[in-house]
N, CA, C and O atoms as a CHARMM CRD file, in Angstrom:
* protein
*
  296
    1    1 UNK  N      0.85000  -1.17000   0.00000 PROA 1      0.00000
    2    1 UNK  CA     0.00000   0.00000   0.00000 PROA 1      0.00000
    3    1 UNK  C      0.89100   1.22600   0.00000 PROA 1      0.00000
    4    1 UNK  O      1.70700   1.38400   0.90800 PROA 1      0.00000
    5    2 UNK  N      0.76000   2.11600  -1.00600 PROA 2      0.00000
    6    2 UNK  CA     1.31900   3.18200  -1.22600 PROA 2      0.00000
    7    2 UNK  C      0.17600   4.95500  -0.53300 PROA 2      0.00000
    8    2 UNK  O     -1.00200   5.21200  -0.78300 PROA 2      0.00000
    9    3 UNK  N      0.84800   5.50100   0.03500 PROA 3      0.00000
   10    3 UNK  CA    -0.24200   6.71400   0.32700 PROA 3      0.00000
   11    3 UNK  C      0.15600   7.59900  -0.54700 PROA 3      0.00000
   12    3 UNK  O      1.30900   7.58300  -0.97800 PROA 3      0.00000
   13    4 UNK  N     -0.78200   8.52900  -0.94300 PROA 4      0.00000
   14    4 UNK  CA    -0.55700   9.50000  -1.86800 PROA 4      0.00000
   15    4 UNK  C     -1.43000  10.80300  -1.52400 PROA 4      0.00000
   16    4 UNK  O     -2.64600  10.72200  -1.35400 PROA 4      0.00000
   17    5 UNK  N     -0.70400  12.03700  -1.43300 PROA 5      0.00000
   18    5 UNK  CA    -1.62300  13.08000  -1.85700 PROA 5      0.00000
   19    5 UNK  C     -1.39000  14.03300  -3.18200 PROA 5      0.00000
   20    5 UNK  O     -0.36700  14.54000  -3.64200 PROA 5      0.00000
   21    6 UNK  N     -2.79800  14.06500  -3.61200 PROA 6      0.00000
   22    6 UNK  CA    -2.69100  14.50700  -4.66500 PROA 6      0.00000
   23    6 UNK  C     -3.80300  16.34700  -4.69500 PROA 6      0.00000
   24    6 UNK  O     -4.73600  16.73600  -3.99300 PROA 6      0.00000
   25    7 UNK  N     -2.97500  17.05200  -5.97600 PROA 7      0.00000
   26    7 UNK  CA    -3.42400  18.31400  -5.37400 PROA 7      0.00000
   27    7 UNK  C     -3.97000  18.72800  -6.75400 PROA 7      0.00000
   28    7 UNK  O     -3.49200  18.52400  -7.87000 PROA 7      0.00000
   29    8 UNK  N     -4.84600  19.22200  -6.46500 PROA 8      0.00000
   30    8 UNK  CA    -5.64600  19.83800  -8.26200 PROA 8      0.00000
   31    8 UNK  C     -5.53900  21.14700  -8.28200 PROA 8      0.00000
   32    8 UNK  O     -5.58300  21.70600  -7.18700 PROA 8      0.00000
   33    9 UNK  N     -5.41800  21.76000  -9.18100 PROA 9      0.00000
   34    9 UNK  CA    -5.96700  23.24000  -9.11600 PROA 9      0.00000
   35    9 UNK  C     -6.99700  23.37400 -10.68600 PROA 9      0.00000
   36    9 UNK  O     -7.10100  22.85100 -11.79600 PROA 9      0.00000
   37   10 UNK  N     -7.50800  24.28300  -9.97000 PROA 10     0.00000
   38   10 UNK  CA    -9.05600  24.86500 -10.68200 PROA 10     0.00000
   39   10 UNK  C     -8.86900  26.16300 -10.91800 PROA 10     0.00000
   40   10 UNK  O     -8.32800  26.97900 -10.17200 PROA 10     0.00000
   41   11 UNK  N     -9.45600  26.37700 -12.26000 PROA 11     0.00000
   42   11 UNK  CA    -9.94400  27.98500 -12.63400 PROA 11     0.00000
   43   11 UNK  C    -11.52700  28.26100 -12.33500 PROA 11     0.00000
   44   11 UNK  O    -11.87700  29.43900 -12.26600 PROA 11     0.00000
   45   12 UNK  N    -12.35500  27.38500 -12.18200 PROA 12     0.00000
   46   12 UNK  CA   -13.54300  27.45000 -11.73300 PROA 12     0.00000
   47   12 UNK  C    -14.13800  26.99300 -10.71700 PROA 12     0.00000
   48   12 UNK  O    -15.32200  26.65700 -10.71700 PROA 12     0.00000
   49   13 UNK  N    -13.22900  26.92400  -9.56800 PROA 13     0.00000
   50   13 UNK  CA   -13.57700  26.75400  -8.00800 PROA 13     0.00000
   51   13 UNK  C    -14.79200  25.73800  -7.72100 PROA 13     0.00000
   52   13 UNK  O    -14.77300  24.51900  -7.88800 PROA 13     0.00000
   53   14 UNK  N    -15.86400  26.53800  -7.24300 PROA 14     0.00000
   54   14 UNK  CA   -17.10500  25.94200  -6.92700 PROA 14     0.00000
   55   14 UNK  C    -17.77400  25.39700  -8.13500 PROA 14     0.00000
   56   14 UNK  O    -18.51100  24.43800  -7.90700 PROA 14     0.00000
   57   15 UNK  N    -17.68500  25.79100  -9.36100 PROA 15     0.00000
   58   15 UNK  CA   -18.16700  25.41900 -10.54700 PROA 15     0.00000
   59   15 UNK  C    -17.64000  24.16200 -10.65600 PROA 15     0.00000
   60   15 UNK  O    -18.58800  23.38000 -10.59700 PROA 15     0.00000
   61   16 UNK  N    -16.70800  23.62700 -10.77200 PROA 16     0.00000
   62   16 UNK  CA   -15.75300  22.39800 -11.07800 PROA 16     0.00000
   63   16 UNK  C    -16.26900  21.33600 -10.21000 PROA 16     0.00000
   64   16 UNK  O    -16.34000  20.15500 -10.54800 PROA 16     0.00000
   65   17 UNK  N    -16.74900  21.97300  -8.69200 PROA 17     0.00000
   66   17 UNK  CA   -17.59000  20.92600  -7.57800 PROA 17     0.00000
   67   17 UNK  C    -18.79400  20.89100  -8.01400 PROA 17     0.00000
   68   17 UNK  O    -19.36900  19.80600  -7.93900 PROA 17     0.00000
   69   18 UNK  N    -19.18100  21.51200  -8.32200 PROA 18     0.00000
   70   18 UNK  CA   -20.80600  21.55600  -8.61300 PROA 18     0.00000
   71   18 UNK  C    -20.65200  20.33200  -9.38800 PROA 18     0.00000
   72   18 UNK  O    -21.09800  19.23400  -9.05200 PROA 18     0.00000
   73   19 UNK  N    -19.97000  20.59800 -10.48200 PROA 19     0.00000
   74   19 UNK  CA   -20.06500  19.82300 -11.95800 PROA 19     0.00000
   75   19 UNK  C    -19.54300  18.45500 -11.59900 PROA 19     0.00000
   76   19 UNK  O    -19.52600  17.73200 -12.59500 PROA 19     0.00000
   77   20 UNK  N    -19.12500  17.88000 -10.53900 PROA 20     0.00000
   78   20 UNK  CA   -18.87500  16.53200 -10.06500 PROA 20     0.00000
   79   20 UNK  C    -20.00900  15.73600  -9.44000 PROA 20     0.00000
   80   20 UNK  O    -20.43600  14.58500  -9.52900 PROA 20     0.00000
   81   21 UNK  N    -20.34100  16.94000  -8.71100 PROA 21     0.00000
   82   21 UNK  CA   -21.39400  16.70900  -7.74700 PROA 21     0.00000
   83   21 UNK  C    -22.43400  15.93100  -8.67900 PROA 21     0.00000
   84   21 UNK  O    -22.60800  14.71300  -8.66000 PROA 21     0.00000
   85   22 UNK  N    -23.11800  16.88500  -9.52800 PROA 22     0.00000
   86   22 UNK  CA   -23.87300  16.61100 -10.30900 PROA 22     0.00000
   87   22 UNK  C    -23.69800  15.73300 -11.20500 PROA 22     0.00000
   88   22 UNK  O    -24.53200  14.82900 -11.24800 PROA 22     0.00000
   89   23 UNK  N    -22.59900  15.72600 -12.16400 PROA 23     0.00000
   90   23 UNK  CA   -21.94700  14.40400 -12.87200 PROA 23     0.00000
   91   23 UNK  C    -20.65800  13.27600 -12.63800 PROA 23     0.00000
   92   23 UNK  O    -20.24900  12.37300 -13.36700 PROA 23     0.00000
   93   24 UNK  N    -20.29400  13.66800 -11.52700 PROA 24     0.00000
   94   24 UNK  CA   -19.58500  12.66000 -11.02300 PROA 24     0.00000
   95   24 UNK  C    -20.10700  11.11000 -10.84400 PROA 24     0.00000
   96   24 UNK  O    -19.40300  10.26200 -11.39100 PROA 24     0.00000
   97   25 UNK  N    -21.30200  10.64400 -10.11300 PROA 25     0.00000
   98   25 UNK  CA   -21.83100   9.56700  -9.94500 PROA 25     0.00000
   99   25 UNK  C    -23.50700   9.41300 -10.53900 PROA 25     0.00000
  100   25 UNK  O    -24.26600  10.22400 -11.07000 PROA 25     0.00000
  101   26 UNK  N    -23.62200   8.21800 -10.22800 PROA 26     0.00000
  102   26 UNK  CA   -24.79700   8.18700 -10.65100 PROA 26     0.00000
  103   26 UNK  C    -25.49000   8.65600  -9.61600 PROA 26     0.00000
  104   26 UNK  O    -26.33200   9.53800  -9.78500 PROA 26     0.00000
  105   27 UNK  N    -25.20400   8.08000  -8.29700 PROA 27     0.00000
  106   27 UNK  CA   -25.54400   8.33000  -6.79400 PROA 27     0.00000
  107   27 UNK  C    -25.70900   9.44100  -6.75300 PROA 27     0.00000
  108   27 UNK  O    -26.87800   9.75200  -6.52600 PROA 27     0.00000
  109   28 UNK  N    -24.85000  10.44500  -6.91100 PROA 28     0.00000
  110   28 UNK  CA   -24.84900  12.23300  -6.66600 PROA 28     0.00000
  111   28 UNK  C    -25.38000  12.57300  -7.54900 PROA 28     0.00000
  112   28 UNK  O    -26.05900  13.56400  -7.28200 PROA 28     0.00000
  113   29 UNK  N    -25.45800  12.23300  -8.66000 PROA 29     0.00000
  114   29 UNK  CA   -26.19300  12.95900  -9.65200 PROA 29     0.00000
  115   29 UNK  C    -27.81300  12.89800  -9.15800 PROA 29     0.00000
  116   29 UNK  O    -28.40700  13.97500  -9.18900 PROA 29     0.00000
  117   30 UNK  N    -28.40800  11.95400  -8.79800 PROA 30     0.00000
  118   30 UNK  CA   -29.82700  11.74400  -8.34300 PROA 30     0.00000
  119   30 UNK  C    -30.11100  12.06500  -7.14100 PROA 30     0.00000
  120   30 UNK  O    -31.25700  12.01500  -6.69300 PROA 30     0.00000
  121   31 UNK  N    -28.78300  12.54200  -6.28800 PROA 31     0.00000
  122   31 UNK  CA   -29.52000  13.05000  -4.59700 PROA 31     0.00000
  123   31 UNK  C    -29.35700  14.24800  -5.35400 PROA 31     0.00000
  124   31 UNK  O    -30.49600  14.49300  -5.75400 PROA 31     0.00000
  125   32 UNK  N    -28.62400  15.09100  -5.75800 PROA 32     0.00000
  126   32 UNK  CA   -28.83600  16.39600  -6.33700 PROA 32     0.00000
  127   32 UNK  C    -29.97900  17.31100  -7.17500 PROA 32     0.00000
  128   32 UNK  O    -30.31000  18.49600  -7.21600 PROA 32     0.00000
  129   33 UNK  N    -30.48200  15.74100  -7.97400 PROA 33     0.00000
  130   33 UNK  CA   -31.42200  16.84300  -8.97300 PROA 33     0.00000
  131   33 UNK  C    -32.88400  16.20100  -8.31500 PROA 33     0.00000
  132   33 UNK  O    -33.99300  16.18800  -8.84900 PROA 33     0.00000
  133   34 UNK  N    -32.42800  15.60600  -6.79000 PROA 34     0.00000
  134   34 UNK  CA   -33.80000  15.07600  -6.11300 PROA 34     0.00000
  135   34 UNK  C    -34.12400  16.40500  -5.62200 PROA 34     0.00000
  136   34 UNK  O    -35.30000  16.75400  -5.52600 PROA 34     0.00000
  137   35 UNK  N    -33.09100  17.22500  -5.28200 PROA 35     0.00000
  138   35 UNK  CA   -33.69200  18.50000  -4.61300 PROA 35     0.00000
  139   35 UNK  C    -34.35700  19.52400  -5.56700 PROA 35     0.00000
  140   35 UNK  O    -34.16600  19.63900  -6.77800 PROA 35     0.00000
  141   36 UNK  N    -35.23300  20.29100  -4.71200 PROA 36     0.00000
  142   36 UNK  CA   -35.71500  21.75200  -5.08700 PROA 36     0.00000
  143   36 UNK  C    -34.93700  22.34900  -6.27300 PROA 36     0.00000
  144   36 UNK  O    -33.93600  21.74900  -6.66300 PROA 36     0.00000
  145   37 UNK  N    -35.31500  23.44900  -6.85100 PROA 37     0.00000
  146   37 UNK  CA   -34.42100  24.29700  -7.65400 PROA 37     0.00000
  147   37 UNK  C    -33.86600  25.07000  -6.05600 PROA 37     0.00000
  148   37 UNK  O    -32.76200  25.00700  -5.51500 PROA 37     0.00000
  149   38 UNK  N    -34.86900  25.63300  -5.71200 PROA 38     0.00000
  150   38 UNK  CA   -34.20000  26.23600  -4.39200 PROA 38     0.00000
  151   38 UNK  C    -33.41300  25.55400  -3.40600 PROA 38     0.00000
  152   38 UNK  O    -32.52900  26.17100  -2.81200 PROA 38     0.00000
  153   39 UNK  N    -33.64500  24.32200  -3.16600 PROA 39     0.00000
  154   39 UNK  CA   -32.11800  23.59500  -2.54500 PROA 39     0.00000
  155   39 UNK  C    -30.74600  23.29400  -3.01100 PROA 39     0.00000
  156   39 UNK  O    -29.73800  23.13900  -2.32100 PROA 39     0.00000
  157   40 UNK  N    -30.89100  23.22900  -4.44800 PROA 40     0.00000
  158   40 UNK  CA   -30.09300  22.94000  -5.81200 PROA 40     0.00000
  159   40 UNK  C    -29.29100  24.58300  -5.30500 PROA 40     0.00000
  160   40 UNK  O    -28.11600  24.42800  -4.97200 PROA 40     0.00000
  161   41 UNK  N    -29.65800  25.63000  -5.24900 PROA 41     0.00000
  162   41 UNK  CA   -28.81700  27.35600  -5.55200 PROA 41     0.00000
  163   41 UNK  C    -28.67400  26.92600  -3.95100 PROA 41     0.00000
  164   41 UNK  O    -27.46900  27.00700  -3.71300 PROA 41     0.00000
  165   42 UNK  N    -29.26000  26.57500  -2.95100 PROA 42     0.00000
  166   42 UNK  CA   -28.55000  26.62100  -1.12000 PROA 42     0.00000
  167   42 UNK  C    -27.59600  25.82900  -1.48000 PROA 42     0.00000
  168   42 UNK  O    -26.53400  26.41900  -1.28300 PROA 42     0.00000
  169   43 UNK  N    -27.36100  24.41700  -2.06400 PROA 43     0.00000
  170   43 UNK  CA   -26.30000  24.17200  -2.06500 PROA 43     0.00000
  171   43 UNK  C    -24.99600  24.19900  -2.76900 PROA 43     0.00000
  172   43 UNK  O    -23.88100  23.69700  -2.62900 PROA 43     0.00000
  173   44 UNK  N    -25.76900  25.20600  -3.80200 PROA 44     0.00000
  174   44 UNK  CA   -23.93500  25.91400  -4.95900 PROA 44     0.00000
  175   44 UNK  C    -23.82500  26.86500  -3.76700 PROA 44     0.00000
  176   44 UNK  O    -22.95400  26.74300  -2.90600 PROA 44     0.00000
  177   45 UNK  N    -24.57700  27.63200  -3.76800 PROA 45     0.00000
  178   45 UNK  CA   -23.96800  28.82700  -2.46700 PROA 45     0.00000
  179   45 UNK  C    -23.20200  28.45800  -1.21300 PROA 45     0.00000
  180   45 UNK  O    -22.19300  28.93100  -0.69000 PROA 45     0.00000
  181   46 UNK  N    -24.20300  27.22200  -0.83100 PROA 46     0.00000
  182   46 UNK  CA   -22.95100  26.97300   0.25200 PROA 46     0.00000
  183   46 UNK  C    -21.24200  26.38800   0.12900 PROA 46     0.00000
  184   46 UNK  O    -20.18700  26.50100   0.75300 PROA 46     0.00000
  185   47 UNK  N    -21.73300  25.76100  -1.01200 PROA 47     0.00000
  186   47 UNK  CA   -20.16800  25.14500  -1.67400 PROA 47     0.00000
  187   47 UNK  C    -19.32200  26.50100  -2.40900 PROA 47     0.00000
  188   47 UNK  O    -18.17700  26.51000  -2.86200 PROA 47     0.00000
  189   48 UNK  N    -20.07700  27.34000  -2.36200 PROA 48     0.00000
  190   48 UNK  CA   -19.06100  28.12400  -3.05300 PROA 48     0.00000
  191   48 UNK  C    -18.42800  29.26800  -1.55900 PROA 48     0.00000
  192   48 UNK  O    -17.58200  30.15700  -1.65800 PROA 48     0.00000
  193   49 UNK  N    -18.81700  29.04800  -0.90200 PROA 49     0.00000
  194   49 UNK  CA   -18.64000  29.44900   0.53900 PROA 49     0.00000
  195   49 UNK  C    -17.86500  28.71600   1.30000 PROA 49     0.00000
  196   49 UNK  O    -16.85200  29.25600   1.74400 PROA 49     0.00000
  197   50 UNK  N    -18.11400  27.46800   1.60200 PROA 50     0.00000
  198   50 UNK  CA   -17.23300  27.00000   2.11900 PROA 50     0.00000
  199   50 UNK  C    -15.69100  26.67300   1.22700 PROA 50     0.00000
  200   50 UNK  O    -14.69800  26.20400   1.78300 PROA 50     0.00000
  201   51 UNK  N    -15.76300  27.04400  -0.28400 PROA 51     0.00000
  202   51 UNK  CA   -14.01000  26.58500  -1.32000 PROA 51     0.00000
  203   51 UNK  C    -13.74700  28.08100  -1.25600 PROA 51     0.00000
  204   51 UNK  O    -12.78500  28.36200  -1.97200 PROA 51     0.00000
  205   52 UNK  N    -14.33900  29.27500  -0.56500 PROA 52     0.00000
  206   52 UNK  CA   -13.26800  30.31000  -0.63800 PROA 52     0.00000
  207   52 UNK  C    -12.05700  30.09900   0.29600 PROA 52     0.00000
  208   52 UNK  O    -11.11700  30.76000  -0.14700 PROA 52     0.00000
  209   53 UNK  N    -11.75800  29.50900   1.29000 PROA 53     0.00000
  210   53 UNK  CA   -10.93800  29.23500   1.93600 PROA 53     0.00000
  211   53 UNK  C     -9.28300  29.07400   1.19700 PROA 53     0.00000
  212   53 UNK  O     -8.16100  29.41400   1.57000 PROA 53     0.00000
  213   54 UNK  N     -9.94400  28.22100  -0.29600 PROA 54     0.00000
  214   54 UNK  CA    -9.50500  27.07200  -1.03400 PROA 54     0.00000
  215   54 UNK  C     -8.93900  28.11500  -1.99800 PROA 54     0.00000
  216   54 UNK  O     -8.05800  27.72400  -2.76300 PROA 54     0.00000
  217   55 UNK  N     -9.44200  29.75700  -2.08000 PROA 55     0.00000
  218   55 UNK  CA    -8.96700  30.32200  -3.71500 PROA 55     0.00000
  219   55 UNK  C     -7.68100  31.07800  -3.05500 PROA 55     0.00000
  220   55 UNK  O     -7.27800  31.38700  -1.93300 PROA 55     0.00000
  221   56 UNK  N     -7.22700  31.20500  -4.58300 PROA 56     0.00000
  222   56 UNK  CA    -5.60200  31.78000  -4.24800 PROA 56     0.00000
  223   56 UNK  C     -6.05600  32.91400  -5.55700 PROA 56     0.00000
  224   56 UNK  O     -5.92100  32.29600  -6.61300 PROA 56     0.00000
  225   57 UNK  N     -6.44800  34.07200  -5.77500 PROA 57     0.00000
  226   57 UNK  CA    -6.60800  34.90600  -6.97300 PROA 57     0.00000
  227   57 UNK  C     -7.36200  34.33400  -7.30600 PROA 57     0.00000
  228   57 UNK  O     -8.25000  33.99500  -6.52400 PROA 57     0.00000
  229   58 UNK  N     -7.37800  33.89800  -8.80000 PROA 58     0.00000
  230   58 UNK  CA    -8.48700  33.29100  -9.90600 PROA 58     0.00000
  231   58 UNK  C     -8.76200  31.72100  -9.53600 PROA 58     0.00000
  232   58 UNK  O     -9.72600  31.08800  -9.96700 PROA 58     0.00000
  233   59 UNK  N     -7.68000  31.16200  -8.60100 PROA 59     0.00000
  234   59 UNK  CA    -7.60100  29.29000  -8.75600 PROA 59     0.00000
  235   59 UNK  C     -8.39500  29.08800  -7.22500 PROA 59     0.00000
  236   59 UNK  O     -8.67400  29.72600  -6.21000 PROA 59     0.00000
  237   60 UNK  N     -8.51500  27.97300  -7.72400 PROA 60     0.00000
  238   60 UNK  CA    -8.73100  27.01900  -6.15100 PROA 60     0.00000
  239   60 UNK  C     -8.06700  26.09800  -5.91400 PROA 60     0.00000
  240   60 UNK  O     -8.41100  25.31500  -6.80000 PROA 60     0.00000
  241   61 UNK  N     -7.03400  25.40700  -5.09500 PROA 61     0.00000
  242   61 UNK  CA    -6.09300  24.37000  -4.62300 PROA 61     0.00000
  243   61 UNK  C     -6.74300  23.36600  -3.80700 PROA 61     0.00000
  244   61 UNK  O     -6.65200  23.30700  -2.58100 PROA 61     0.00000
  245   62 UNK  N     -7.36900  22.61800  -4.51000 PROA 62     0.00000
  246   62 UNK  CA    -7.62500  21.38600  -3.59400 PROA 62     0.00000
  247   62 UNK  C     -6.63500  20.12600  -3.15900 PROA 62     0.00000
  248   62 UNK  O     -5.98000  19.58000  -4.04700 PROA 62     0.00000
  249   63 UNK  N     -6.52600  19.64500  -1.71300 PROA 63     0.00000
  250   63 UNK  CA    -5.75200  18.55300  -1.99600 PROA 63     0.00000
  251   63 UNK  C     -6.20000  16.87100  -1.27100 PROA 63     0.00000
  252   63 UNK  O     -6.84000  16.99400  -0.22700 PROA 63     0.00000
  253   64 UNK  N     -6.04000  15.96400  -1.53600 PROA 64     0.00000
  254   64 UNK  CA    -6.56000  15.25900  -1.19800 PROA 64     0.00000
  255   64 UNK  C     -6.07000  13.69500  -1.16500 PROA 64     0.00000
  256   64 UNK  O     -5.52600  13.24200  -2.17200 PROA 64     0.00000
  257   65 UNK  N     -6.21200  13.08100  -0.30800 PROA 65     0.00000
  258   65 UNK  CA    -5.33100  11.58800  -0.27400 PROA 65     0.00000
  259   65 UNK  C     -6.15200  10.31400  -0.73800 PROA 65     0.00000
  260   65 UNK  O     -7.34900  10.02700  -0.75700 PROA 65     0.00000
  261   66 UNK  N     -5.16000   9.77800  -1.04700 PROA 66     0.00000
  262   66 UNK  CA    -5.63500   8.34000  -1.61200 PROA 66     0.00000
  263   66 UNK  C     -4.24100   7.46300  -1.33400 PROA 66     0.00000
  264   66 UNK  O     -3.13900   8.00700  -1.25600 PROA 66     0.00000
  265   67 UNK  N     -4.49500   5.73600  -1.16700 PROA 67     0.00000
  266   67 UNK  CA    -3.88700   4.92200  -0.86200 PROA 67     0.00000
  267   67 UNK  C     -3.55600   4.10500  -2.49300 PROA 67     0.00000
  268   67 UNK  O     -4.61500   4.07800  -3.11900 PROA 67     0.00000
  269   68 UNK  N     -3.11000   3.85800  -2.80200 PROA 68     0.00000
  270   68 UNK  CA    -2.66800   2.68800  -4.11300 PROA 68     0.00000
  271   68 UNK  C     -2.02600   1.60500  -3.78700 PROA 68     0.00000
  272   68 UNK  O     -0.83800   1.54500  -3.47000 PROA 68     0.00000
  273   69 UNK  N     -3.03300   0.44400  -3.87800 PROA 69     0.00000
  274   69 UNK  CA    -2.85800  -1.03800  -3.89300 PROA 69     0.00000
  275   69 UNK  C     -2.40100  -1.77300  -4.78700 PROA 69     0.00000
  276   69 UNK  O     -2.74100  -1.53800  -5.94600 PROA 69     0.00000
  277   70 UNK  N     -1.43000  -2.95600  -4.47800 PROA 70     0.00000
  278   70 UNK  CA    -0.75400  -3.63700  -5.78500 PROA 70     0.00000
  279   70 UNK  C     -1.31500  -4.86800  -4.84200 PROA 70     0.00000
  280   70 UNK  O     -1.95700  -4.80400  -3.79400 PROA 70     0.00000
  281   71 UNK  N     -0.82400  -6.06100  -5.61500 PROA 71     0.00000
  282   71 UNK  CA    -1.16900  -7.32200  -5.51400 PROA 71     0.00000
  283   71 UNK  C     -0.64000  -8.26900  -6.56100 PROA 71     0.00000
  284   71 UNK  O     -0.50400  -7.69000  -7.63800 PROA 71     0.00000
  285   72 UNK  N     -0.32200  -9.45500  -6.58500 PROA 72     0.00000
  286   72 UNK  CA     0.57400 -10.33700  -7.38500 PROA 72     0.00000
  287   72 UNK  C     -0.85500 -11.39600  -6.99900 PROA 72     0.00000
  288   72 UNK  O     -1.58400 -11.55300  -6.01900 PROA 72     0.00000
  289   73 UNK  N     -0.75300 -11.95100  -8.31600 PROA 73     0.00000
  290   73 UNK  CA    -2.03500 -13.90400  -7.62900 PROA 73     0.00000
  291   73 UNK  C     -0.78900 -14.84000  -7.96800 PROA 73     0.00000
  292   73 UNK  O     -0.10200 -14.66500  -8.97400 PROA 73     0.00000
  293   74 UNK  N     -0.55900 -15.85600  -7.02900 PROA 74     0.00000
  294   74 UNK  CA     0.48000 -16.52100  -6.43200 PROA 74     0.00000
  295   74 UNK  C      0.14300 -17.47300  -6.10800 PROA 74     0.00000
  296   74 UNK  O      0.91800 -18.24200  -5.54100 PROA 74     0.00000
């Protein structure tokens, strides 16, 4: 097991989450467009609220870990 962090940067911050949110899974895609239009804008607003933390000027720096597994069949 290998650990890894890996770091993205974005020109469209909250836009780039949205657009996962919504097309990332099948799962997220259907709790998302289960909501309201008006819960749908509470929750870009809040996501775009909570990734200012995240902007540097125009970008946003996300970073984030993951493990990478190998295996041999023996």
């Amino acid at each position: 097991r290998s650990d890894i962090t890996i770091e993205t940067v974005s020109g469209n911050g909250p836009a780039d989450v949205i657009d996962i949110l919504e097309n990332g899974s099948v799962r997220s895609r259907a709790l998302f467009q289960a909501q309201t239009p008006g819960a749908q804008d509470a929750i870009r607003a809040a996501l775009a609220e909570l990734l200012e933390p995240f902007r540097s000027g125009d970008s946003w720096t996300f970073t984030s870990s993951a493990f990478v597994l190998t295996a041999d069949r023996t």
